[in-house]
Every structure is written in C-alpha cells, then in structure tokens.
py3Dmol code that shows the C-alpha trace and the ligand (Angstrom):
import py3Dmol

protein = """\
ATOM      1  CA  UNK A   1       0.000   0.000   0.000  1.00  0.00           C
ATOM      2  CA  UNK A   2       1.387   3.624  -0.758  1.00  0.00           C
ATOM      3  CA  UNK A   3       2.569   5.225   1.936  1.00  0.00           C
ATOM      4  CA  UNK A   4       1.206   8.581   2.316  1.00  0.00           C
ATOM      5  CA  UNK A   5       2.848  11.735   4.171  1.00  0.00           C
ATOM      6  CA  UNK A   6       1.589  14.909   4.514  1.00  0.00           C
ATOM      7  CA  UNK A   7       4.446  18.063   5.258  1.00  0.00           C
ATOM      8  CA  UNK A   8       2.616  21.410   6.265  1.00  0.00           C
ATOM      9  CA  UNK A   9       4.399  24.728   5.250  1.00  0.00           C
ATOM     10  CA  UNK A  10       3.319  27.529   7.390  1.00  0.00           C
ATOM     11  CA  UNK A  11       2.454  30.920   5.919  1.00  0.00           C
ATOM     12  CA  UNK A  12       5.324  32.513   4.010  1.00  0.00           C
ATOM     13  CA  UNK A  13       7.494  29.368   3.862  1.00  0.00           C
ATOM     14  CA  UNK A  14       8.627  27.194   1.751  1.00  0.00           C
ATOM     15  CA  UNK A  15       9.589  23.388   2.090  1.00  0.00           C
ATOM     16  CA  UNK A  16      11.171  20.941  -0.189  1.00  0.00           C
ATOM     17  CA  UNK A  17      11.109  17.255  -0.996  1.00  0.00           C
ATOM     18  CA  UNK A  18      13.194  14.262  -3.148  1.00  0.00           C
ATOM     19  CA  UNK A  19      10.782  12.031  -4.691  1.00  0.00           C
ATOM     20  CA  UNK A  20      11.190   9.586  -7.486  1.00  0.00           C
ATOM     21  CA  UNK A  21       9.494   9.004 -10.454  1.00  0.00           C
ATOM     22  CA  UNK A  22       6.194   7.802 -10.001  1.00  0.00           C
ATOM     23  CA  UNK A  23       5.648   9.269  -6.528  1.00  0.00           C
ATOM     24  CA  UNK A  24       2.681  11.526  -6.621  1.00  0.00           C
ATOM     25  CA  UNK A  25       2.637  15.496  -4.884  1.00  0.00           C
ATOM     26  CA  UNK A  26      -0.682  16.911  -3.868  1.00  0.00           C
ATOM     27  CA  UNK A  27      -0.508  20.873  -3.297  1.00  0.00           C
ATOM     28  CA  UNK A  28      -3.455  21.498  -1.198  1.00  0.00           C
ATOM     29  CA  UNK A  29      -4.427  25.012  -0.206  1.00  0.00           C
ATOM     30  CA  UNK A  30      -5.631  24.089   3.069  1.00  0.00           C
ATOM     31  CA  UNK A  31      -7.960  27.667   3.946  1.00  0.00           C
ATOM     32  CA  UNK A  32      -8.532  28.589   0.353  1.00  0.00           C
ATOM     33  CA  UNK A  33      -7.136  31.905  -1.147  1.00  0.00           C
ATOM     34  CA  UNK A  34      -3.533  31.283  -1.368  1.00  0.00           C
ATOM     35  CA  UNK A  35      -1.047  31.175  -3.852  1.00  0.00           C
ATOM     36  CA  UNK A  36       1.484  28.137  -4.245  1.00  0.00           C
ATOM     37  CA  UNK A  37       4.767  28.532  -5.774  1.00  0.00           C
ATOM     38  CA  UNK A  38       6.175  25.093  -7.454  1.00  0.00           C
ATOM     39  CA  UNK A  39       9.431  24.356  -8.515  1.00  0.00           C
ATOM     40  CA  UNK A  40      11.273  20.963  -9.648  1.00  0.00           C
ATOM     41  CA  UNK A  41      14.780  20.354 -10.092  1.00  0.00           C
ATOM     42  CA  UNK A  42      16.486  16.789 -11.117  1.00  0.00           C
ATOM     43  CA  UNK A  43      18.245  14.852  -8.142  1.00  0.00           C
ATOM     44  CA  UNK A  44      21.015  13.802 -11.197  1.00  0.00           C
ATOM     45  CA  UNK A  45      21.609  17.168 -12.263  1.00  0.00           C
ATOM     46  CA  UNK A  46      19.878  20.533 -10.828  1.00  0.00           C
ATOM     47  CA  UNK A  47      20.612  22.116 -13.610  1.00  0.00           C
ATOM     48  CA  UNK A  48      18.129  20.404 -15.259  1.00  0.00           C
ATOM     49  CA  UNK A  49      14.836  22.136 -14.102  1.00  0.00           C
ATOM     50  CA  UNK A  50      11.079  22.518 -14.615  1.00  0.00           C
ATOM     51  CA  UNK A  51      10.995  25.311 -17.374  1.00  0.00           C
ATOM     52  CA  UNK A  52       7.353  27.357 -17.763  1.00  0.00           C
ATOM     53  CA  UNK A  53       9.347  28.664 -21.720  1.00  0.00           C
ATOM     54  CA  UNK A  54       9.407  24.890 -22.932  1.00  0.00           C
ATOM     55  CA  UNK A  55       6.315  23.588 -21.227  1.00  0.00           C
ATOM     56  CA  UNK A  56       4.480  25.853 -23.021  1.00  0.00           C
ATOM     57  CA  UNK A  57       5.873  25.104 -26.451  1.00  0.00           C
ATOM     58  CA  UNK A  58       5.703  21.262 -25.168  1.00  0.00           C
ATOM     59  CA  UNK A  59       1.953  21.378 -24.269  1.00  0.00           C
ATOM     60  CA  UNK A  60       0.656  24.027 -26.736  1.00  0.00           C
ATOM     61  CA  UNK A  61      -1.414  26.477 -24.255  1.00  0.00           C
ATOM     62  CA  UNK A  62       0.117  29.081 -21.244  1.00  0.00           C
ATOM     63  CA  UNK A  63      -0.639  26.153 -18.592  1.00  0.00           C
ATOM     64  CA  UNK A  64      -1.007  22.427 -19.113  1.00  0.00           C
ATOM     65  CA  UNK A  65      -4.399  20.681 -19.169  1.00  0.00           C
ATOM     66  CA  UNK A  66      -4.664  17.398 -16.832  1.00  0.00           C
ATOM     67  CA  UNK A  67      -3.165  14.525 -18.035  1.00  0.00           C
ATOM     68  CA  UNK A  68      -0.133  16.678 -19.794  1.00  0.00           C
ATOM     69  CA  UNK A  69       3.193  17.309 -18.863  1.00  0.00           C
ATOM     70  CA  UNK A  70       5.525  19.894 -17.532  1.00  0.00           C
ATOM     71  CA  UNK A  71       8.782  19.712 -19.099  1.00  0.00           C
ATOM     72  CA  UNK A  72      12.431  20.546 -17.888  1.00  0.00           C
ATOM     73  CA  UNK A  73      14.686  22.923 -19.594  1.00  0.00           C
ATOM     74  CA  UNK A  74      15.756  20.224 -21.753  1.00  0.00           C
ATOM     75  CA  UNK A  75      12.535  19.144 -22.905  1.00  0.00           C
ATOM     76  CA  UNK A  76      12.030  16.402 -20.724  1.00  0.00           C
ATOM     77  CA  UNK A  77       8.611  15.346 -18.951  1.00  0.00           C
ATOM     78  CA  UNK A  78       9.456  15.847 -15.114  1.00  0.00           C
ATOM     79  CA  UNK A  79       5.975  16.145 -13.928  1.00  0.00           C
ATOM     80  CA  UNK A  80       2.262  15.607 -14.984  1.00  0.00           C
ATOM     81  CA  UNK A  81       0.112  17.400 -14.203  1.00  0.00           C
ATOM     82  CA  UNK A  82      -2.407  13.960 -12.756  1.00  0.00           C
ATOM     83  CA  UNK A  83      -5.894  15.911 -11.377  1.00  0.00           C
ATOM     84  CA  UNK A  84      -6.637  19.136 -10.253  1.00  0.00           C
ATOM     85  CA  UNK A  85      -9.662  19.472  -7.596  1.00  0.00           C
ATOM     86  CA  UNK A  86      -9.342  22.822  -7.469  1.00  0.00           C
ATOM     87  CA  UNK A  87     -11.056  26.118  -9.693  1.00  0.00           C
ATOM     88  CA  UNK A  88      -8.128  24.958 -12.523  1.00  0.00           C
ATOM     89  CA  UNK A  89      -7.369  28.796 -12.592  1.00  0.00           C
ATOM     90  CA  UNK A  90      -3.087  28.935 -12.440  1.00  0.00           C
ATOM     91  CA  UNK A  91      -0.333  31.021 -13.527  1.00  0.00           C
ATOM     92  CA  UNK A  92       3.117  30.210 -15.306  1.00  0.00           C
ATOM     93  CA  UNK A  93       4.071  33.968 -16.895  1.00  0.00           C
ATOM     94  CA  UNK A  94       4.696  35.698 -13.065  1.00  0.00           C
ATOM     95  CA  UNK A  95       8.369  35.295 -11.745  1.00  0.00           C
ATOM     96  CA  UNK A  96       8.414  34.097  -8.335  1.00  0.00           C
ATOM     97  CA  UNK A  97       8.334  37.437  -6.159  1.00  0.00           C
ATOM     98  CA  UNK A  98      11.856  38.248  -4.409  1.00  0.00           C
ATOM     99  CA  UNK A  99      13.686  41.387  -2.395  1.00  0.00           C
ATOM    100  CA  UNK A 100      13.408  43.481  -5.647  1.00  0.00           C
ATOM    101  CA  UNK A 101       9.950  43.267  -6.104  1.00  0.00           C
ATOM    102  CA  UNK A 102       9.020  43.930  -2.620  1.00  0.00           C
ATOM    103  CA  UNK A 103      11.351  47.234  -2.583  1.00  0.00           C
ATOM    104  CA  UNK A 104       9.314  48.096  -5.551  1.00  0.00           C
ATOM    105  CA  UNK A 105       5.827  48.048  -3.719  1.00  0.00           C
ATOM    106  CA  UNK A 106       7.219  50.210  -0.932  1.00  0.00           C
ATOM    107  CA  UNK A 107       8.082  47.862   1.603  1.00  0.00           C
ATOM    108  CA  UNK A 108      11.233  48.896   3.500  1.00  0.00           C
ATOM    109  CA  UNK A 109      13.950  45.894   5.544  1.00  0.00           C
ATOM    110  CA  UNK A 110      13.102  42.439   5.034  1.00  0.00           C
ATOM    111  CA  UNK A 111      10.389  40.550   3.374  1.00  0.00           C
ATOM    112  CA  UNK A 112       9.993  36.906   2.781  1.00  0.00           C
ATOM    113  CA  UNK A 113       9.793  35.936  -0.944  1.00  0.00           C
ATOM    114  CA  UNK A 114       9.286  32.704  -3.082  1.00  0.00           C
ATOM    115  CA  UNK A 115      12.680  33.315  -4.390  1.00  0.00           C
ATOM    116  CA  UNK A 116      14.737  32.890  -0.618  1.00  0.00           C
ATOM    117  CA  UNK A 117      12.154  30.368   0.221  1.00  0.00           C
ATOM    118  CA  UNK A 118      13.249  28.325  -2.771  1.00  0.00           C
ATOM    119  CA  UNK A 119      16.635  28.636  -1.831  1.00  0.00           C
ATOM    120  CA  UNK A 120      16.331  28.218   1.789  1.00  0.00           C
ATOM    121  CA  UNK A 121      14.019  25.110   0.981  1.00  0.00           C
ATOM    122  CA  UNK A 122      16.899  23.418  -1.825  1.00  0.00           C
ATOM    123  CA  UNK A 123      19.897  24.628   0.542  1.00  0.00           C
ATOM    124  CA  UNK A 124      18.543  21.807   3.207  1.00  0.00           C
ATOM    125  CA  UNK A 125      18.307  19.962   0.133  1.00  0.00           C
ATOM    126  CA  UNK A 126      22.178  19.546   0.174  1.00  0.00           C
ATOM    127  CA  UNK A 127      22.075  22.270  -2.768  1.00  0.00           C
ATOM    128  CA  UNK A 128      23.701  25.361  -2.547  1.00  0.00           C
ATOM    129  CA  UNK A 129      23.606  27.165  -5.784  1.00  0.00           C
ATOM    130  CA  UNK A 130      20.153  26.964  -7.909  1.00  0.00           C
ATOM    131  CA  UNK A 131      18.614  28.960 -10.802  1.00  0.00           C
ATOM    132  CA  UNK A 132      15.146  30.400  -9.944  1.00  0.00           C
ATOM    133  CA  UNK A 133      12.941  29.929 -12.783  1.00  0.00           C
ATOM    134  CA  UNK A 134       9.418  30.708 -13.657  1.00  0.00           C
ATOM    135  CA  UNK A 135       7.443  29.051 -10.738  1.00  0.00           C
ATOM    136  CA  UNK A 136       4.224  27.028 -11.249  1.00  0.00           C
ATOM    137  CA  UNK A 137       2.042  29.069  -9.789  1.00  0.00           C
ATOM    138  CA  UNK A 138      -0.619  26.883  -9.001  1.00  0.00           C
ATOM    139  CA  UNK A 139      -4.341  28.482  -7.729  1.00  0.00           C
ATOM    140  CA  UNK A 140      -3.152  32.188  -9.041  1.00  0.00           C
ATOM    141  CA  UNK A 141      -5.585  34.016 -10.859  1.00  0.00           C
ATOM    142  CA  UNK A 142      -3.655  36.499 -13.562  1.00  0.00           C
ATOM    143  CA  UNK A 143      -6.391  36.962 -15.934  1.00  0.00           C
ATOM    144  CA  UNK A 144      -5.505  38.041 -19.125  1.00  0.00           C
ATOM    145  CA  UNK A 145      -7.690  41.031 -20.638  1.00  0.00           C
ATOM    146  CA  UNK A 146      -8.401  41.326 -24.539  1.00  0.00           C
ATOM    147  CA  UNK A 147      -5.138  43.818 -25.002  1.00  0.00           C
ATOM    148  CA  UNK A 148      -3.329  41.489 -23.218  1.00  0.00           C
ATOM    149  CA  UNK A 149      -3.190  43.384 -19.778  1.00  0.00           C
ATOM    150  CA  UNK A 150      -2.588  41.429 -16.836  1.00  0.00           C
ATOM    151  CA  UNK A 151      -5.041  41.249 -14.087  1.00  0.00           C
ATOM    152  CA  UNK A 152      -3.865  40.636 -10.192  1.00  0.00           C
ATOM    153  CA  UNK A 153      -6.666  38.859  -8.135  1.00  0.00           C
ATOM    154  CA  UNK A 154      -7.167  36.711  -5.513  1.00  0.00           C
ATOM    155  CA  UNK A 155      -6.669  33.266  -6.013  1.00  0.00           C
ATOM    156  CA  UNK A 156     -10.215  31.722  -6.705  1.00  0.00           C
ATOM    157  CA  UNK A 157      -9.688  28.208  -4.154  1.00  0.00           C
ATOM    158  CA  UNK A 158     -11.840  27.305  -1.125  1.00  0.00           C
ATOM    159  CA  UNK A 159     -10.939  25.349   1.696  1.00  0.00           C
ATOM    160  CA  UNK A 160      -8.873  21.977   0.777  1.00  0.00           C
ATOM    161  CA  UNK A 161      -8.722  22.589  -2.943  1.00  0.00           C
ATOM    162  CA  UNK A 162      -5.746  20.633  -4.356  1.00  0.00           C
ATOM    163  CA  UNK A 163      -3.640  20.061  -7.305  1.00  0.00           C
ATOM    164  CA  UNK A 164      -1.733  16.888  -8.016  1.00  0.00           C
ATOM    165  CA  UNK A 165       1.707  16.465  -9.505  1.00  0.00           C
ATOM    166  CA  UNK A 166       2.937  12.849 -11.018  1.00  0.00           C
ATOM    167  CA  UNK A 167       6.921  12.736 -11.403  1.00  0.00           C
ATOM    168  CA  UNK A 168       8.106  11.664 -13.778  1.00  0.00           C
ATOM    169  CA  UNK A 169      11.737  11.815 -13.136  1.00  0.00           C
ATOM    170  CA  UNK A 170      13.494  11.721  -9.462  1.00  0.00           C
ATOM    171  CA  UNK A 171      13.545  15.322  -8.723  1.00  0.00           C
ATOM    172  CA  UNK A 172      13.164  18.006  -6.054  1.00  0.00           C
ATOM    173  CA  UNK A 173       9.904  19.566  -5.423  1.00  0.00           C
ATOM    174  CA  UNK A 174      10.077  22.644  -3.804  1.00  0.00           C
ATOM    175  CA  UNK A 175       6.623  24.831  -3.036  1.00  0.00           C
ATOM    176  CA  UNK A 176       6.432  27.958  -1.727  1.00  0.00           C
ATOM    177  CA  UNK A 177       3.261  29.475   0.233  1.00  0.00           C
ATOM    178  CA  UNK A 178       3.957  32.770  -1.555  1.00  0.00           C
ATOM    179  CA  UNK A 179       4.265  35.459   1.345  1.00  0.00           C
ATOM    180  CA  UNK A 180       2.716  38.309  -1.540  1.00  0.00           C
ATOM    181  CA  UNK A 181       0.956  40.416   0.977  1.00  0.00           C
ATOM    182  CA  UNK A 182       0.853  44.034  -1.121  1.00  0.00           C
ATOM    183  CA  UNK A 183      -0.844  42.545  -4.110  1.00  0.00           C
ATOM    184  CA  UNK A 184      -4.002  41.291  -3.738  1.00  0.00           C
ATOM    185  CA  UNK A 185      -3.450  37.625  -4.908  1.00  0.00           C
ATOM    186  CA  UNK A 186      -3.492  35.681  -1.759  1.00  0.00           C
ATOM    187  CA  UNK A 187      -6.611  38.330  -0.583  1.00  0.00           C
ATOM    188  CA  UNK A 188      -4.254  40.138   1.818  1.00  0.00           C
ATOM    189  CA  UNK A 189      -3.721  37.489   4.426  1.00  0.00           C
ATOM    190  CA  UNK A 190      -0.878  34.879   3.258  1.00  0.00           C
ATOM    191  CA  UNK A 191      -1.644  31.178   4.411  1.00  0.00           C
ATOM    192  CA  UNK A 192      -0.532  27.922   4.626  1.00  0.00           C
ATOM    193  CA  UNK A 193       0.286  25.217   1.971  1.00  0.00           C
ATOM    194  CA  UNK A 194       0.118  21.620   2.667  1.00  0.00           C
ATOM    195  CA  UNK A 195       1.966  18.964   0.843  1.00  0.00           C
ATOM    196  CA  UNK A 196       0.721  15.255   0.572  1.00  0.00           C
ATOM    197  CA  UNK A 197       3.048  12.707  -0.767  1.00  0.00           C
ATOM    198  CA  UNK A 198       2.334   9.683  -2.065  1.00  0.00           C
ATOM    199  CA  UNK A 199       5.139   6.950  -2.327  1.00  0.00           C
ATOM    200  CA  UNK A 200       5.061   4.766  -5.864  1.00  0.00           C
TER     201      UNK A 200
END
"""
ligand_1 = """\
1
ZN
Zn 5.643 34.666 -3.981
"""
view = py3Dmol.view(width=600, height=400)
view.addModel(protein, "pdb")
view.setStyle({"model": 0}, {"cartoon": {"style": "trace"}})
view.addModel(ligand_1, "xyz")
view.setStyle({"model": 1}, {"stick": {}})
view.zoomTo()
view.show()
C-alpha cells in the first residue's frame, strides 16, 4: 500500500522534498485563497529544471491541461500534471516574487519571498547554488484582458482545494506558500500550503 505523508508549510514558507518518479505530490491550499509557488529540479543534475518557456511550447497552451506534462529545460517530462480538484485557474508567466519586487511596492527591511524560500528550501536539500525559474504558480488568478493586460486577483480556491503532480523523473519539489501580501493575490492574508506525498 502507498505510503502517504503529509508536510505542512506555514504561511510565508517554503519546504522541499526528493521524490522519485512515479511518486505523486498533492498541493493542497488548506484555507482557500492562497497562492502556491512550485518548482522541480532533477536529483542527477539541478541544472536540469522545470521550465514554464518549454512547457508551453511542449503542451501548446500558457498552462497544461490534466493529463499533460511539464517539461524541464531540456525538454524532458518531469511532472504531470495527474488531477486538479481545485477552480483549474493557475499562472506560469509571473516570476516568483523576491527582495526586488518587494522594494518596488514600498516595503522597507526584510520581506519573505518565493525566491529565498526556494533557496532556503533546496539549501537543506544539500544544494547550494540553484537557478530560480518561472514558478508554477498553481491556484493564481492572472487573468488576461483582450489587449493582453494582466489582471492581479485573488486566487479563486476554497478550503482543501488541491492540485496533483505525477513525477516523472526523481527530482526536487520545492513549493512555496507565496508570502505576496501588497498585491491582492493571496486576498491580503498569506496562508498555509500543505503537501501530501504519495510513495510509488
Ligand atoms: Zn511569492
């Protein structure tokens, strides 16, 4: 029988987690209203990543459907994207948010970001140096208007709404409860991010 274990990430944070191909990663947004950051790199070679540019050549749309794939930088399938109990509304144009863009909405010391959560969450990892690509922004809504303006608002999800991820390849998942608390995407209030992950 699979075993099955679920890793909470408070509010802001970010965690990270080695699977293999075939285990299975269930983003759940466990109040509703928040934003997950995703990121995967390959255990063999980290410079080998999840990359939003060739997924969307790979899969023909700005965000794949269920059943297709996410592809690395290299045009390998790392992760499908399995079932998505959740709106289905996600994002893969923003960059992950980081000290820059905070300092650009005002905010003045310290401000926890996707980007240091990444690297905070890959660093226990055993991995010191990473890229920071184009996140999966899974559950944030960025509509896109008819002159191709981008919209900002809060991420559609209720209560336990979840997205699940099938690897493909052994990899690092990283996910980031996206601390954005000046644009109006997690609604203001920043929560928590629970991951549940199922063993092959
Ligand atoms: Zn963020």
């Amino acid at each position: 029988m699979p075993a099955t274990e679920t890793i909470h990430i408070p509010a802001r944070e970010g965690r990270g987690v080695s699977v293999r191909a075939g285990d299975r990663v269930r983003v759940i947004d466990p109040a509703g209203g928040q934003v997950a950051d995703v990121f995967a790199f390959c255990i063999e070679d980290p410079s080998e990543y999840h990359s939003a540019e060739h997924t969307r050549v790979f899969v023909g749309h700005l965000f794949p459907r269920v059943g297709q794939q996410f592809v690395t930088n290299r045009r390998r399938p790392i992760l499908t994207l399995e079932a998505d109990d959740s709106p289905g509304v996600h994002d893969m144009l923003c960059a992950a948010c980081d000290p820059t863009r905070y300092q650009g909405l005002g905010v003045e010391g310290w401000h926890a970001s996707c980007q240091e959560n990444l690297r905070d969450a890959m660093r226990r990892l055993g991995i010191d140096r990473v890229e920071v690509p184009q996140p999966i922004n899974l559950f944030m809504n960025i509509p896109i208007g008819a002159d191709a303006e981008l919209g900002w608002l809060p991420a559609p999800t209720g209560p336990g709404d979840s997205t699940t991820l099938l690897a493909e390849l052994d990899c690092y998942v990283v996910v980031s409860a996206c601390p954005q608390d000046l644009v109006q995407i997690n609604a203001g209030a920043p929560g928590p991010i629970d991951i549940e992950l199922t063993r092959a």
